[in-house]
C-alpha positions in Angstrom: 19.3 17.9 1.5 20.1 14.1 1.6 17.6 11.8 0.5 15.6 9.9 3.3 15.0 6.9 0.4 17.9 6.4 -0.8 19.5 6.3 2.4 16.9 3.9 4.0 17.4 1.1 1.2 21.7 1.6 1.2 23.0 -1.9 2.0 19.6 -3.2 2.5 18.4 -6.8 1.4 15.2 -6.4 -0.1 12.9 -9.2 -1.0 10.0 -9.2 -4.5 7.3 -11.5 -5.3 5.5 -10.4 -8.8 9.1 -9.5 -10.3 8.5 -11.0 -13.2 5.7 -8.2 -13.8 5.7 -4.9 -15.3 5.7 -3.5 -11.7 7.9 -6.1 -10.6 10.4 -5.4 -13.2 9.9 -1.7 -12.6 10.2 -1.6 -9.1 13.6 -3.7 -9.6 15.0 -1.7 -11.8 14.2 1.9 -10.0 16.1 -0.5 -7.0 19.2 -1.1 -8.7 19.5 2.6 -10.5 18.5 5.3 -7.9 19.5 3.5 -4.6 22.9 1.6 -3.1 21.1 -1.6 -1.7 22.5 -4.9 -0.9 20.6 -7.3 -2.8 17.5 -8.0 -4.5 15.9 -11.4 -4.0 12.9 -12.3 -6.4 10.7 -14.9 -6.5 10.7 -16.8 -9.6 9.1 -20.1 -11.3 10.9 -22.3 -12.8 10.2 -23.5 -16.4 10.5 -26.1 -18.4 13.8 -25.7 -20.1 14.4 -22.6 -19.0 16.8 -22.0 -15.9 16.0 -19.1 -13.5 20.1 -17.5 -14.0 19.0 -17.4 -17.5 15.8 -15.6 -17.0 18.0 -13.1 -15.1 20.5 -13.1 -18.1 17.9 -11.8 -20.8 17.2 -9.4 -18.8 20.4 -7.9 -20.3 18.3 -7.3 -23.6 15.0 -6.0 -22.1 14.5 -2.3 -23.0 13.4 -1.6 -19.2 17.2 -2.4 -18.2 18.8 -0.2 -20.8 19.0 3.1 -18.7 20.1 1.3 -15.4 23.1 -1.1 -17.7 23.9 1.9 -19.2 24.5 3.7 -16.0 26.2 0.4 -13.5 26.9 -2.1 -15.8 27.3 -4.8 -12.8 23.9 -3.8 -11.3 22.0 -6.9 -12.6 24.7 -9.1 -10.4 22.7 -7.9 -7.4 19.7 -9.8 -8.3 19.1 -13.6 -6.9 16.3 -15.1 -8.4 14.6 -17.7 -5.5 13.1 -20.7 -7.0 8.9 -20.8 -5.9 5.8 -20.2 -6.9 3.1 -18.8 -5.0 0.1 -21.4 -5.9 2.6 -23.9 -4.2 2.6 -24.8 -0.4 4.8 -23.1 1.4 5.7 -20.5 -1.4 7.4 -23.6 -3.1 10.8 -22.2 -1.6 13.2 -24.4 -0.3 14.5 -24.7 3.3 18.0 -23.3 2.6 16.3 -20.6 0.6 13.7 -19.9 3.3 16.4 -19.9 5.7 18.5 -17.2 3.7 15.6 -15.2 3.5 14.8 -15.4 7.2 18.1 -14.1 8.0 18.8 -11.4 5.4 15.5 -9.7 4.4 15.0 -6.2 5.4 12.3 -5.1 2.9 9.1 -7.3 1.5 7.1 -6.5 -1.3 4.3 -9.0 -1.7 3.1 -8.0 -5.6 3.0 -11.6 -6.6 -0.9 -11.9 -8.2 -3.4 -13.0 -11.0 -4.9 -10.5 -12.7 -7.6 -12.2 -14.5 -10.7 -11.4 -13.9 -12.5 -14.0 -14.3 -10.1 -16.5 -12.7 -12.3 -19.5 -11.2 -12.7 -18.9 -7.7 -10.3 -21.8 -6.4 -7.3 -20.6 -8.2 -7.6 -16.5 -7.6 -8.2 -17.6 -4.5 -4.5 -19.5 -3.9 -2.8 -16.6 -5.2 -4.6 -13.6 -4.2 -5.3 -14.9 -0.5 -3.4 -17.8 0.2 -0.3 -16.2 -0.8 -0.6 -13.5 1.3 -1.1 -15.6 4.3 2.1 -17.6 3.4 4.4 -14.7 2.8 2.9 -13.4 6.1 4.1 -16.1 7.8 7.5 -16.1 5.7 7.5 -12.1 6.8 7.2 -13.3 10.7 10.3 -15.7 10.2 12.8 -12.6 8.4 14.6 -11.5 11.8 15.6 -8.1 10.4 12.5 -7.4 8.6 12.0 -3.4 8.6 9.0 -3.0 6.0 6.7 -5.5 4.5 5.0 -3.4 1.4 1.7 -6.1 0.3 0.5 -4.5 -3.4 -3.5 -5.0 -3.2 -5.5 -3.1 -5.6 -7.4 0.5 -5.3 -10.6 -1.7 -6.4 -10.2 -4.3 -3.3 -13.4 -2.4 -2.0 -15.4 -1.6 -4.8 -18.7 -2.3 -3.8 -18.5 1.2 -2.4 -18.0 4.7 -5.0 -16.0 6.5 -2.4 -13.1 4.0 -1.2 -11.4 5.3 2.3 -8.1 4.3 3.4 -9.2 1.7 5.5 -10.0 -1.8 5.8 -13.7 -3.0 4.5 -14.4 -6.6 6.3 -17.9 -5.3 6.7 -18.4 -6.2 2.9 -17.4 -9.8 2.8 -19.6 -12.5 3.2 -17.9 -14.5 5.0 -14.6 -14.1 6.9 -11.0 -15.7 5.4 -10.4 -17.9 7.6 -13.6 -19.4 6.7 -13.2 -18.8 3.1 -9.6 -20.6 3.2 -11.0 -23.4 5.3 -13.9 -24.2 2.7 -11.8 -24.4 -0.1 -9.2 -26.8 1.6 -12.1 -28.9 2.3 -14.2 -28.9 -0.7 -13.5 -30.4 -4.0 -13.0 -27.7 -6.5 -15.9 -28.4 -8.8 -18.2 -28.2 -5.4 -16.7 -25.1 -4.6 -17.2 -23.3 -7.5 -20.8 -23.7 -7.0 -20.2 -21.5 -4.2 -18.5 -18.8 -5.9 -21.6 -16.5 -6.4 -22.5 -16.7 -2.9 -19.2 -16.3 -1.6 -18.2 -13.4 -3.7 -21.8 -11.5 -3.2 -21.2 -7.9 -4.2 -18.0 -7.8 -5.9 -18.0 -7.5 -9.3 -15.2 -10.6 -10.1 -12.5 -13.1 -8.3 -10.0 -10.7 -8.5 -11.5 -7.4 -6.8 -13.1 -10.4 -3.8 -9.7 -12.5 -3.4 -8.0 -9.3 -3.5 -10.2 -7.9 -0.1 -9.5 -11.2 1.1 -5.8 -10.7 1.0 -6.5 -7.1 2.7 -8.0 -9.1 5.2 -5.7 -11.6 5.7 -2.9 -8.6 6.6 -5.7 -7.0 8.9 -6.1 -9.8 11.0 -3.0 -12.0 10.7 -0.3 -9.7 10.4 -0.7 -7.8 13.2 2.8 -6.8 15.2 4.4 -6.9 11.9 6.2 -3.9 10.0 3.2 -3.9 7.6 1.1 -1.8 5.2 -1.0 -2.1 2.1 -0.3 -0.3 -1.3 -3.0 0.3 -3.4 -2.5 1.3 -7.0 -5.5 2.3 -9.6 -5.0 1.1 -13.0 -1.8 1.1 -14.5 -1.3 1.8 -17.7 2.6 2.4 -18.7 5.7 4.0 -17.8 5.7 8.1 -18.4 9.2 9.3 -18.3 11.3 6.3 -16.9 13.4 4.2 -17.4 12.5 4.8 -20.8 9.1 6.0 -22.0 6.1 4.3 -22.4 7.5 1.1 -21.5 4.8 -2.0 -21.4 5.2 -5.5 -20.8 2.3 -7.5 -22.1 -1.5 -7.0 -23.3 -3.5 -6.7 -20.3 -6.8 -4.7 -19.2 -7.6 -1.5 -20.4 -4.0 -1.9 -22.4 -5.7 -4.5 -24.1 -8.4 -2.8 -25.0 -6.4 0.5 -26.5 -4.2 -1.9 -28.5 -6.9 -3.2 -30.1 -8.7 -0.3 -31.3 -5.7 1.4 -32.7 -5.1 -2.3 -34.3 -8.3 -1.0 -36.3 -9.8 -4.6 -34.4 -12.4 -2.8 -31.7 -14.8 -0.5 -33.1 -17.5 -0.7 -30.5 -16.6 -0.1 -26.6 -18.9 -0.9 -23.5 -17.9 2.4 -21.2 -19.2 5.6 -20.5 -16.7 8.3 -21.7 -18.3 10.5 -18.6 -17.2 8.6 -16.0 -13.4 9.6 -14.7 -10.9 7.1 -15.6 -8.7 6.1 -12.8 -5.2 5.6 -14.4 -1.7 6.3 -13.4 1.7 5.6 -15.1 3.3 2.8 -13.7 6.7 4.9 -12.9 4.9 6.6 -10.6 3.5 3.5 -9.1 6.9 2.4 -8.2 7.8 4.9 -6.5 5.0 5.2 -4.5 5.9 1.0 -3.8 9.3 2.1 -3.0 8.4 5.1 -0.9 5.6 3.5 1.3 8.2 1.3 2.6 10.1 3.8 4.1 6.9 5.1 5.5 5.6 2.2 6.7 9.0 1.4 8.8 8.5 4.7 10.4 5.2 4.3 11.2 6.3 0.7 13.1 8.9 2.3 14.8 6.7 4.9 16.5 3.9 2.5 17.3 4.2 -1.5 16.9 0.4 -1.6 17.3 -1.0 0.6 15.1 -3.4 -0.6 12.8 -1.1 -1.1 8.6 -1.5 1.9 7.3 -2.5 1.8 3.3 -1.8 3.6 0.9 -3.7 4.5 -2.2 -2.8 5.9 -5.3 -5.3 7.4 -8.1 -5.6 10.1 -10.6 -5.6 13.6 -7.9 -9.1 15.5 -7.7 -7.2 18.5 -8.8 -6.2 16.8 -11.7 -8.5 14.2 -13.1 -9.2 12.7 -16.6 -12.7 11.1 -18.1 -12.8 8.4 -20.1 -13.5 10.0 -22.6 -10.5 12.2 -22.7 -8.7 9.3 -22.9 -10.2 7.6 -26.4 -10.1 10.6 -27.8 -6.4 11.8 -27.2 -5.3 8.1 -28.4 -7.4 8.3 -31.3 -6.1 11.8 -32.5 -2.5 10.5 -31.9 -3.2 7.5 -33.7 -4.6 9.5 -36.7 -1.4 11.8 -36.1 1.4 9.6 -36.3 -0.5 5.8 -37.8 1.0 2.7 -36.9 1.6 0.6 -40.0 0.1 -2.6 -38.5 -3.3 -1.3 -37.8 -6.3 -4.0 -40.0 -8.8 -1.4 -40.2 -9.5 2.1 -40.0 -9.3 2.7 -36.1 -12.6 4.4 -35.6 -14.5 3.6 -32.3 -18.0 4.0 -30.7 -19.0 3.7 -26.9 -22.4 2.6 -24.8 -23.3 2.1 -21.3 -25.6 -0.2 -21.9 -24.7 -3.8 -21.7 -28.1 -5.2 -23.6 -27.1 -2.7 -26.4 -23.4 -3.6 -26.4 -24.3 -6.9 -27.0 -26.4 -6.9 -30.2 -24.0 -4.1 -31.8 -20.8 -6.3 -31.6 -22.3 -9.0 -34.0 -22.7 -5.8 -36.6 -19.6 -3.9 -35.2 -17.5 -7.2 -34.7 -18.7 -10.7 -34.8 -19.5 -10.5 -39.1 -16.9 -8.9 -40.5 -14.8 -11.1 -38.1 -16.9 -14.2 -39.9 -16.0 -12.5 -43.2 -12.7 -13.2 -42.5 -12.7 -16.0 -41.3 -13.7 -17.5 -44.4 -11.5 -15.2 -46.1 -8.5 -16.9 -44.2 -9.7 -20.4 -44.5 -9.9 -19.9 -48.3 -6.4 -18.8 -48.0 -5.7 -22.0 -46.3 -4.9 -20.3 -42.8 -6.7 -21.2 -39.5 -9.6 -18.4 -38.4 -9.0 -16.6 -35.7 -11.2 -13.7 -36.0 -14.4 -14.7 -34.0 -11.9 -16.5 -31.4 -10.8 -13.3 -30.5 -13.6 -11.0 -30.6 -15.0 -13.0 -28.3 -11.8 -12.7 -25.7 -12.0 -9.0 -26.5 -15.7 -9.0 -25.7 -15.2 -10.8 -22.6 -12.6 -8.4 -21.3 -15.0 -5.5 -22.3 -17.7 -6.8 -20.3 -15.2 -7.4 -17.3 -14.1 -3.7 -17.5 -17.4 -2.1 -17.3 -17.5 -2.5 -13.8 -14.6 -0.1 -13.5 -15.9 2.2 -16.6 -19.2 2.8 -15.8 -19.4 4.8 -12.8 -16.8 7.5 -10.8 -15.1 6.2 -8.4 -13.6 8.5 -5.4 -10.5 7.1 -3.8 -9.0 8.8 -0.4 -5.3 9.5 -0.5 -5.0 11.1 2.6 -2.1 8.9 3.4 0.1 9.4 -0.4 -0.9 12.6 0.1 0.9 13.2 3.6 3.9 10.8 2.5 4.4 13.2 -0.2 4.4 16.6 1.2 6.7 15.1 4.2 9.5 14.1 1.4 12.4 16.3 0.9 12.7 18.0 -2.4 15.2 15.8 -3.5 13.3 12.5 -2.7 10.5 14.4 -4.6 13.0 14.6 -8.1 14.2 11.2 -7.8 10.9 9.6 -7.0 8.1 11.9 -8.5 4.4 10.4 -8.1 3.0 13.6 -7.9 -0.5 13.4 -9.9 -2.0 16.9 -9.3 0.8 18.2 -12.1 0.6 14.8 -14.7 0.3 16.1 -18.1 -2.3 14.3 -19.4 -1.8 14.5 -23.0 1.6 14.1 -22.7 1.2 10.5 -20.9 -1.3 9.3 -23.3 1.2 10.2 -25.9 3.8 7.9 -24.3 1.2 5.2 -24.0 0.6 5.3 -28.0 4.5 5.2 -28.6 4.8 2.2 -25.8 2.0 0.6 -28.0 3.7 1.4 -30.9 7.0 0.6 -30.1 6.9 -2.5 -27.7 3.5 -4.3 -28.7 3.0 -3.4 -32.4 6.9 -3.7 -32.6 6.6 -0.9 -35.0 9.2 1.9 -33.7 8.1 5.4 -34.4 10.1 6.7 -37.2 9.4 9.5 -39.9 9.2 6.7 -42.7 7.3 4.3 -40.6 5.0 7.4 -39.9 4.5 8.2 -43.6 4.0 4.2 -44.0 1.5 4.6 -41.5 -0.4 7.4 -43.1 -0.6 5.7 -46.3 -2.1 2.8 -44.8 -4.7 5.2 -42.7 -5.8 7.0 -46.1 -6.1 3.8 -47.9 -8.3 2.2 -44.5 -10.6 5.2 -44.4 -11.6 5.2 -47.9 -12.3 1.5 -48.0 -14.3 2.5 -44.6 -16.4 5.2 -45.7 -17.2 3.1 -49.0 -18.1 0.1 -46.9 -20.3 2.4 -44.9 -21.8 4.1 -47.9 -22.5 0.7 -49.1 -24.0 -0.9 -46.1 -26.4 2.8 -45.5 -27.6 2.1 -49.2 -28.2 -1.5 -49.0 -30.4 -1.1 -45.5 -32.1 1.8 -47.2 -32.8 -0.5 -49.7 -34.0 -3.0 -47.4 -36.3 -0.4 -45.7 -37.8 1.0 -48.8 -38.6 -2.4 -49.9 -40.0 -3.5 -46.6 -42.3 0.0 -46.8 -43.2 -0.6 -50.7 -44.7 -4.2 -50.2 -46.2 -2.7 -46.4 -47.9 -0.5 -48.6 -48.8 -2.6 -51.1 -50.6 -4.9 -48.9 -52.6 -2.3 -47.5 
């Protein structure tokens, strides 16, 4: 049986924002290897001293390329990077570009966004939502545009526990035409004295601009080719290109590194609550699938509301947060990276009040012990700098870690029991059969390998368990100490109680 994916994208022109990303790089690469398309076009900013052909060019020596250089050498001459950016007017692109793009593109995918959470309101607001309006009216210009894919997020409505595959306007304040028109008419500082009114429910800028951007496709795309792909969170790769691939310390990412670093030993998140993570191979291939689906779905009726797409762990199939700590620990006490600080021990809440009196025991003074340490060695503190970025991003999480969220994938679901069996091999998202254990073992070895720079070796191994049994003696004598000095403390405290009665 011939694959219906492969032979939609053959000799098509296909055009990326957010390509510079993990899934941007992912989705590029899965481009270039599986299918026979014409051209990738990505947009790209410029930086200082830097030339966008030689952003493309290292590339060359970025572990995600290996497989697909390995396999068509040439494939990486397919890829034009387009100068832009998409806090700019206009995209930032260029008339010529814009024109090339009018007249080529057949496939869009809009994953261009920030995802900080606590981006000021004006800024997430030009990326998350303006963008999307200016690459929907870029999408209107492209004369042979099949299939415009816009990347939103599976927490774009997460005021609500159980998230439908539909659009929510019903939960934002205002609508974003409105929103757009206050900002272009305020001065930042006065609109950021907004923010909390504007954003009302949501839990951050990024889960509100991103609903905005939902609605800005709703209402402003309509007679377009157009859907919406909504992933959960995305941890790393599973089985390709290569394993456990990760490009950069954000999110829950973050927050793993850092505890098998030995730097986080108390977590704000409720280890009951089911985590809703999903490789980011699978991701892409979801992206690249729901184009194909969504240029059906055109074809057979112009004015049928964008269909959407989400993607989440399957309710046959799903994982608690708690799972996940304690298959990372275990496989960091199995195979010990050798730059861990710490013995990588860990311990969890729910409750924010609590959280934040334990992280000045757990964290903030040993972190001020060190500090001094380091300034007595003559180098610049950075312990309590950090712990308070890692705090920050804790609390930011919590939203997501605290309760169960249930996500509809009626839609996935149907797109992937209506592929061929071959589609299904070459681009597998199927969650209901993920081996859990399995993925969280690749996201260890992704740490490992691409963060900690510390590839997984037998002698880095027996380095690492050196290190471990050193770290957890020095832990449970620290402990021991710290348990006798507050006994001491308490049966002092009860002996001059005592002695005043």
């Amino acid at each position: 049986m011939t694959s219906e994916i492969i032979s939609f994208y053959k000799d098509k022109t296909v055009f990326i924002t957010g390509g510079t990303g993990l899934l941007g790089k992912v989705v590029i690469e899965k481009l270039l290897r599986a299918t026979e398309l014409k051209r990738i076009y990505f947009l790209v900013r410029t930086k200082r001293g830097d030339t966008m052909e030689a952003r493309v060019e290292s590339w060359k020596k970025d572990q995600v390329f290996e497989v697909l250089l390995k396999k068509k050498p040439l494939s990486l001459q397919k890829v034009t990077p387009i100068s832009g950016d998409c806090c700019a007017p206009d995209l930032g692109i260029s008339e010529a570009d814009r024109r090339i793009l009018a007249a080529e593109v057949q496939v869009l995918i809009h994953g261009a966004a920030s995802v900080r959470f606590e981006e000021p309101l004006d800024q997430a607001l030009i990326i998350n939502t303006r963008a999307v309006r200016l690459i929907t009216q870029l999408a209107r210009e492209m004369r042979l545009l099949e299939s415009f894919v816009h990347v939103s997020t599976a927490f774009s409505n997460c005021v609500v526990h159980q998230i439908q595959e539909r659009f929510y306007p019903e939960h934002l304040t205002c609508p974003v035409d409105k929103v757009l028109d206050i900002r272009d008419s305020l001065s930042p500082e006065t609109f950021e004295k907004m923010a909390p009114a504007l954003i009302g429910k949501f839990p951050n800028t990024y889960t509100y601009t991103k609903a905005l951007g939902e609605q800005v496709i709703q209402e402003e795309a309509k007679g377009l080719p157009v859907g919406i792909f909504r992933p959960a969170i995305i941890l790393s790769t599973f089985k390709e290109p290569v394993r456990g691939w990760i490009d950069g310390l954000q999110g829950l990412i973050a927050m793993i590194f850092a505890t098998a670093y030995g730097f986080v030993h108390f977590m704000l998140v409720n280890l009951e609550s089911i985590a809703p993570v999903v490789p980011a191979d699978y991701c892409v291939n979801v992206a690249i699938a729901s184009a194909v689906q969504i240029a059906k779905v055109s074809k057979q009726n112009k004015k049928s509301p964008p269909p959407i797409y989400a993607f989440a762990p399957s309710e046959s199939n799903l994982v608690t947060y708690g799972e996940l700590v304690n298959e990372c620990y275990l496989n960091g006490l199995d195979v010990p990276n050798e730059k861990m600080i710490w013995h990588p021990f860990s311990h969890c809440t729910t409750c924010p009040y609590l959280y934040s009196i334990g992280v000045y025991f757990y964290h903030m003074l040993p972190g001020l012990i060190l500090d001094i340490v380091l300034r007595v060695k003559g180098q610049k503190p950075m312990m309590i700098k950090n712990y308070h970025k890692v705090h920050e991003g804790m609390l930011s999480l919590f939203p997501f870690s605290r309760k169960t969220f249930t996500m509809d994938m009626k839609n996935t679901d149907e797109m992937w029991q209506s592929m061929s069996r071959e589609d299904k091999e070459i681009f597998n998202f199927d969650m209901s059969t993920l081996n859990w254990k399995e993925f969280f073992t690749c996201v260890m070895d992704g740490l490992r390998l691409y963060l900690f720079k510390n590839p997984r070796t037998p002698e880095s191994v027996a380095r690492g368990r050196k290190i471990l049994k050193k770290f957890y003696v020095w832990d449970r004598l620290l402990k021991t100490v710290i348990v006798l000095l507050f006994g001491a403390f308490i049966w002092l405290l009860v002996k001059n109680v005592w002695a005043l009665l």
